[in-house]
VOPAGU-2260 file (C-alpha; in pm, 1 decimal, decimal comma):
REM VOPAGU-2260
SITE   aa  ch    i         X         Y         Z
SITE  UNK   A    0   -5137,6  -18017,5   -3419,8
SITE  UNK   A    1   -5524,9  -18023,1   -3535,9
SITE  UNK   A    2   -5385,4  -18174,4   -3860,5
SITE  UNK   A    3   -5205,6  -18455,9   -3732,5
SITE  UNK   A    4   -5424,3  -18728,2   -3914,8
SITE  UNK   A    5   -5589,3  -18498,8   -4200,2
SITE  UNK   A    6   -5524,3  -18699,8   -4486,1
SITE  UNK   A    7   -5358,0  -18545,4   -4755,1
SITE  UNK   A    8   -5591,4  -18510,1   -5060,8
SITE  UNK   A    9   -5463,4  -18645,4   -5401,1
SITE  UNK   A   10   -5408,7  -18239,9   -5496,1
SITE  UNK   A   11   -5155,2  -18220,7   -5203,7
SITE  UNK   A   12   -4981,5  -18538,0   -5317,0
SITE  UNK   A   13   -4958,1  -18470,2   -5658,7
SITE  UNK   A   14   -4745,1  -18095,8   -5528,0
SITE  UNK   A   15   -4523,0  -18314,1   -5336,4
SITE  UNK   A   16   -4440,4  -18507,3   -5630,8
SITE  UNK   A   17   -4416,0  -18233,3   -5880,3
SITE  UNK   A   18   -4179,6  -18050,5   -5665,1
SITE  UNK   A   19   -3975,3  -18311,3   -5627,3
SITE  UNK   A   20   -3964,7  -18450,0   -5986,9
SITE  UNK   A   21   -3890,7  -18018,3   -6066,8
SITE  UNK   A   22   -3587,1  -18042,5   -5772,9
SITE  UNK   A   23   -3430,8  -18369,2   -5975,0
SITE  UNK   A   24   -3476,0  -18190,6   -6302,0
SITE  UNK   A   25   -3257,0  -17879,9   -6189,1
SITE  UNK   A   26   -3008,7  -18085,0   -6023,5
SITE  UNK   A   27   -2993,1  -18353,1   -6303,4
SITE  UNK   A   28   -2966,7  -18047,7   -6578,8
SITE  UNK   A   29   -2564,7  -17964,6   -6509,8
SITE  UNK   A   30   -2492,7  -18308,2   -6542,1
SITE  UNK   A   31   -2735,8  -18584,3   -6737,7
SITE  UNK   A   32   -2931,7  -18363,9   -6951,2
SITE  UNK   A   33   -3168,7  -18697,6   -7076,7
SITE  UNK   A   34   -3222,7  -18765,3   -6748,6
SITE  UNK   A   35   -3291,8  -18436,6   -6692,0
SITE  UNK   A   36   -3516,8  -18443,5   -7014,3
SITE  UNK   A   37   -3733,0  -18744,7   -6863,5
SITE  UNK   A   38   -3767,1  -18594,4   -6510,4
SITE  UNK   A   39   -3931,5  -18266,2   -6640,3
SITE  UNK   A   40   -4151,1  -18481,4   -6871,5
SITE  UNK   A   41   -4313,9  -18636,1   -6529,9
SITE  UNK   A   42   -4337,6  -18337,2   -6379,2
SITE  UNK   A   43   -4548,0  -18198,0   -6705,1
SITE  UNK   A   44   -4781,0  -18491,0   -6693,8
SITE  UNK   A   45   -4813,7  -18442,2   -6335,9
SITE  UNK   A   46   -4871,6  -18040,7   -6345,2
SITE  UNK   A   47   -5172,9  -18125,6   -6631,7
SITE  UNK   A   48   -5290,2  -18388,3   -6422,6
SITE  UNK   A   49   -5314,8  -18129,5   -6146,4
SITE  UNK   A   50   -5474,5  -17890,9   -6352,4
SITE  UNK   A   51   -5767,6  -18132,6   -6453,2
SITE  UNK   A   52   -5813,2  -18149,1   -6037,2
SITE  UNK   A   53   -5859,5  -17780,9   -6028,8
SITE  UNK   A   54   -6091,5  -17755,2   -6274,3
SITE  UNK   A   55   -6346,1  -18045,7   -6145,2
């Protein structure tokens, strides 16, 4: 409740996004496998990019 209007930082936004990108990649993987391919590439770039926020 205390949360209600905590803005998310660009850490928590970034998880959003990866997990979703890594839920499209495992879905896409039985069917479009280049699809598949291309969603796990964002998800990459998004992981580093979240690992550059940990370190600073």
């Amino acid at each position: 409740m205390f949360g209600l209007f905590k803005k998310k930082s660009e850490l928590d936004k970034l998880q959003v996004e990866y997990q979703k990108l890594m839920g499209d990649f495992h879905k896409l993987s039985k069917t479009d496998r280049s699809a598949a391919d291309a969603a796990y590439a964002k998800a990459e770039e998004i992981g580093k990019k979240m690992d550059d926020l940990k370190k600073s």
